[in-house]
C-alpha positions as CSV (number, residue, x, y, z in Angstrom):
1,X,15.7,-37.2,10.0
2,X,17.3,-35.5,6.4
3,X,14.3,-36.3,4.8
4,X,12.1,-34.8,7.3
5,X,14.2,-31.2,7.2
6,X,14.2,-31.7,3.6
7,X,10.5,-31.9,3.2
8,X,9.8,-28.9,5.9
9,X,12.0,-26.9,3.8
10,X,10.3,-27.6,0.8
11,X,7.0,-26.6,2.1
12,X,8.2,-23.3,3.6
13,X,9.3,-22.2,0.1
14,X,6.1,-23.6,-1.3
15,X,4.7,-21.2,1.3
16,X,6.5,-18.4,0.2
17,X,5.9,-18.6,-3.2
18,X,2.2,-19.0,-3.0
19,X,2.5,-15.8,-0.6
20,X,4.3,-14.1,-3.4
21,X,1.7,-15.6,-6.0
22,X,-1.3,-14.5,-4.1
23,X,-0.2,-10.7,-3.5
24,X,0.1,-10.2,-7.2
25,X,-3.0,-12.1,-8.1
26,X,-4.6,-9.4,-5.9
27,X,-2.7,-6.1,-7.2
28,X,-5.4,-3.6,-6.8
29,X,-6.3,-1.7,-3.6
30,X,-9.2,-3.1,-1.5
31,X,-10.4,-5.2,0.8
32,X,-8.5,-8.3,-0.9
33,X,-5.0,-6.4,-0.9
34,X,-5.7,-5.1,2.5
35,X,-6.8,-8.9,4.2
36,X,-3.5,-10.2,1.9
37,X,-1.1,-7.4,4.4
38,X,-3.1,-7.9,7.7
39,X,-2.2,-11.5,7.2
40,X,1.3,-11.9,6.1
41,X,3.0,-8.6,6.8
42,X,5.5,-8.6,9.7
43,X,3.6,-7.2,13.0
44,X,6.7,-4.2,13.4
45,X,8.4,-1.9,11.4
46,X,9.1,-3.0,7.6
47,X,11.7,-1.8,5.5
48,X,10.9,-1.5,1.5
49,X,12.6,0.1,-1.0
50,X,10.9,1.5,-3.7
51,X,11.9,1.4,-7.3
52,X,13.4,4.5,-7.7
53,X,16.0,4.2,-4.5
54,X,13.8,5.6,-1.6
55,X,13.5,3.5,1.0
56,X,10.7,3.5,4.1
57,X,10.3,2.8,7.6
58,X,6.7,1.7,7.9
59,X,4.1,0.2,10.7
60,X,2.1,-2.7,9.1
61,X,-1.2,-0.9,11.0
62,X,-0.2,2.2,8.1
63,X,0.2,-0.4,5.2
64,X,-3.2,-2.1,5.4
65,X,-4.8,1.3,5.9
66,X,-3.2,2.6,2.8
67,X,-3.3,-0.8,0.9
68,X,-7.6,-1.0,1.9
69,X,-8.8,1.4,-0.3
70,X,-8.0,3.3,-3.4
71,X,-7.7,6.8,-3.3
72,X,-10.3,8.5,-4.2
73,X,-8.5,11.2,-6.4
74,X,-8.2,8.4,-9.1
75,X,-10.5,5.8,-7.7
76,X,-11.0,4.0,-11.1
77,X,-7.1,2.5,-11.4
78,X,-6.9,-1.2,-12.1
79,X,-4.1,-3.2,-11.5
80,X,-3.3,-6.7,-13.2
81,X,0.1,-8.5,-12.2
82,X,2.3,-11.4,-12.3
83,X,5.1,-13.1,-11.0
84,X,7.5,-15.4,-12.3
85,X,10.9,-17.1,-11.9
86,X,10.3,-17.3,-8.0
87,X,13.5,-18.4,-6.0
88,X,13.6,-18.9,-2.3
89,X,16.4,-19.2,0.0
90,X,15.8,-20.4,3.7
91,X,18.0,-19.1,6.5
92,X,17.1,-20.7,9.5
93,X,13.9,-18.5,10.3
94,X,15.0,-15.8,7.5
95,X,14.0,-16.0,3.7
96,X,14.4,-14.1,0.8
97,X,12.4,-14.2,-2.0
98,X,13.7,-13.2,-5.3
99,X,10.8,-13.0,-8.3
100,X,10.4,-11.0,-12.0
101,X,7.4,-8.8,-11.3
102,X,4.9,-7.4,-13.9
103,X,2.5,-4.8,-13.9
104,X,0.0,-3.5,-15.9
105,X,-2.6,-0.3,-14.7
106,X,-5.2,0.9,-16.4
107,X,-8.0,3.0,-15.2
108,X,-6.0,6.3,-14.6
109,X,-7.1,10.0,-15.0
110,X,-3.7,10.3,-16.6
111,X,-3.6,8.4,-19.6
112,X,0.5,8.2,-19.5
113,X,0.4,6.2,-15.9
114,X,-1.7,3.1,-18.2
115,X,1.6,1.4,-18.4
116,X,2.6,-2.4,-18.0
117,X,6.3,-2.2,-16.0
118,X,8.5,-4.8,-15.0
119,X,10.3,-5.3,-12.1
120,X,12.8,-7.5,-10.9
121,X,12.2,-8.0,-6.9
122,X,13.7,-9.5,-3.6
123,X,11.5,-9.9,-0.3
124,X,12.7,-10.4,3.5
125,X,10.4,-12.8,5.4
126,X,10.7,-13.6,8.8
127,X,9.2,-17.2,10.7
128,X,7.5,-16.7,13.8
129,X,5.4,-18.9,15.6
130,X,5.6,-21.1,12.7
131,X,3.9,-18.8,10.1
132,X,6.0,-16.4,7.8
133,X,6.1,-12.9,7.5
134,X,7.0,-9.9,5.3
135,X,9.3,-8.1,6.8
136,X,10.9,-6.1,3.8
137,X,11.5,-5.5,0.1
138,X,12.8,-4.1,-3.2
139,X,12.2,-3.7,-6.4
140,X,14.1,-2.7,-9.3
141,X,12.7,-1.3,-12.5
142,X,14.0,-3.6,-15.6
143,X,15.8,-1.2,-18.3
144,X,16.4,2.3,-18.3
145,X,14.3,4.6,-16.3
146,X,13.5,6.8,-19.4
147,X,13.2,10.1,-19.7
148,X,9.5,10.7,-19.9
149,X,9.1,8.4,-16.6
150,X,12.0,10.2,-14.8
151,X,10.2,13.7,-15.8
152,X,6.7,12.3,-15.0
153,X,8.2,11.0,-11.7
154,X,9.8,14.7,-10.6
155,X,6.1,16.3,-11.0
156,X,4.4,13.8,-9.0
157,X,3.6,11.0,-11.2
158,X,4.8,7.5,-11.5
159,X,4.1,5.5,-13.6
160,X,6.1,2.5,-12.8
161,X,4.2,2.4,-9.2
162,X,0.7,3.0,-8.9
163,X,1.1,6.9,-8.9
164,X,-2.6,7.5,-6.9
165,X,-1.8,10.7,-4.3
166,X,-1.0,14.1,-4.3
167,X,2.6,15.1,-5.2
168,X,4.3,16.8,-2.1
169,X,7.6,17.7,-1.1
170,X,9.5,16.0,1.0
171,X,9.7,18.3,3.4
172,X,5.9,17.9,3.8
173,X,5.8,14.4,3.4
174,X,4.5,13.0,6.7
175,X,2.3,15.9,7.8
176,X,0.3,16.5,4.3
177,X,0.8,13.5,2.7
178,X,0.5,10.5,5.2
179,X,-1.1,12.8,8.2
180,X,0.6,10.7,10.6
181,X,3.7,10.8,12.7
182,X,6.9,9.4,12.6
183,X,6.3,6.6,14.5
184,X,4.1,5.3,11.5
185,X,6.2,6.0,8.6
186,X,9.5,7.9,7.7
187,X,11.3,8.7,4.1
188,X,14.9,8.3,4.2
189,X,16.7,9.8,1.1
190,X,19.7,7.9,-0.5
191,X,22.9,9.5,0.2
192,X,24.5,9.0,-3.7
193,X,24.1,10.0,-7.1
194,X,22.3,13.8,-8.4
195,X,18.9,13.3,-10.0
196,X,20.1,14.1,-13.2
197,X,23.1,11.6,-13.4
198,X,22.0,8.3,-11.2
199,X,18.9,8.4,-13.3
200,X,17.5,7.6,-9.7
201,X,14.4,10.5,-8.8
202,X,13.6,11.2,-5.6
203,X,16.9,11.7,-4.1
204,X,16.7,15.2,-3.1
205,X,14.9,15.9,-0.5
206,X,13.4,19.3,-2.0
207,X,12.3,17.1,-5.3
208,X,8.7,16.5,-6.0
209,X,7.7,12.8,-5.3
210,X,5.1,10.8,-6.0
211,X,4.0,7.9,-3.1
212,X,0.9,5.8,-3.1
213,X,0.1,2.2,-0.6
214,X,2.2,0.1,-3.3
215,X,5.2,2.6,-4.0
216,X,6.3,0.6,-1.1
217,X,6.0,-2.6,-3.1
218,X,5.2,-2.3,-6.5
219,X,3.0,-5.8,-6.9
């Protein structure tokens, strides 16, 4: 009976880690990424927090519009990534999946957003019906947010997520950004830290911010 848990626990993190494998060896926005979210995203609401401390409420219907395409302001952006050092932790029908990220675009109108950037990530999945979801994320950016990103970030452009949409305020967000309602997706802002000391942009609500499909997560 041990061995039998045993062996079912060792194939749900197998699972998991060729979940995490497959979403970086499809890092660009398309069809691929898009089929990748439609089938192991979390059917509800999922939680990510992007690298620089925002965090989002968002449907998976929104994520596999925004992850099927790219936008056509900067349609030529590659991505190339990998993952590494994967660990997985099972908690009954909870996991968390903690991973060293890497990222590499090229293809961008803006020569400075051409950047490799590494992350170091954990993911929430959730079992149902025997198959696992993605239910939430975050990813950290390894070593100092310098300045040139932190100033590319405030106008609009970041370069340690696929920067690909207009820079709005967040005041505008939802309506001229997204063009959906708040059923669909919501910015919260971080209640700590000033821009200028956490080394953190984006947590003023009347800063300029930069999201595209994989702000939400970076791979």
């Amino acid at each position: 009976m041990l061995s039998a848990v045993v062996m079912a626990q060792d194939a749900d993190k197998q699972k998991l880690i060729e979940i995490e494998k497959a979403f970086a060896a499809n890092a660009t926005q398309g069809p691929e990424l898009a089929a990748l979210a439609k089938q192991y995203f979390y059917d509800g609401p999922s939680l990510p927090v992007d690298w620089a401390g925002a965090y989002w409420n968002i449907t998976k219907a929104r994520v596999v519009e925004l992850y099927s395409k790219p936008d056509p302001s900067d349609p030529n952006v590659k991505s190339s990534a990998s993952v590494s050092d994967i660990r997985v932790e099972l908690y009954g029908d909870t996991a968390l999946a903690t991973y060293k990220f890497t990222n590499t675009d090229t293809g961008h109108k803006d020569p400075a957003l051409n950047t490799t950037d590494h992350f170091g990530c954990l993911d929430t999945f959730v079992k149902r019906n025997g198959q696992w979801y993605l239910a939430g994320g975050a990813c950290s950016h390894e070593g100092p947010i310098i300045p040139g990103r932190m100033d590319r970030r405030q106008k609009g452009k970041n370069p340690g997520t696929q920067g690909r949409t207009a820079s709005v305020s967040l005041n505008d967000l939802q309506q001229s950004l997204f063009n959906t309602d708040r059923n669909s997706i919501s910015y919260e802002r971080p209640s700590f830290g000033e821009f200028g000391r956490s080394q953190h942009p984006g947590r003023h609500a009347e800063r300029q911010v930069r999201f595209d499909a994989r702000a939400l997560w970076p791979r």
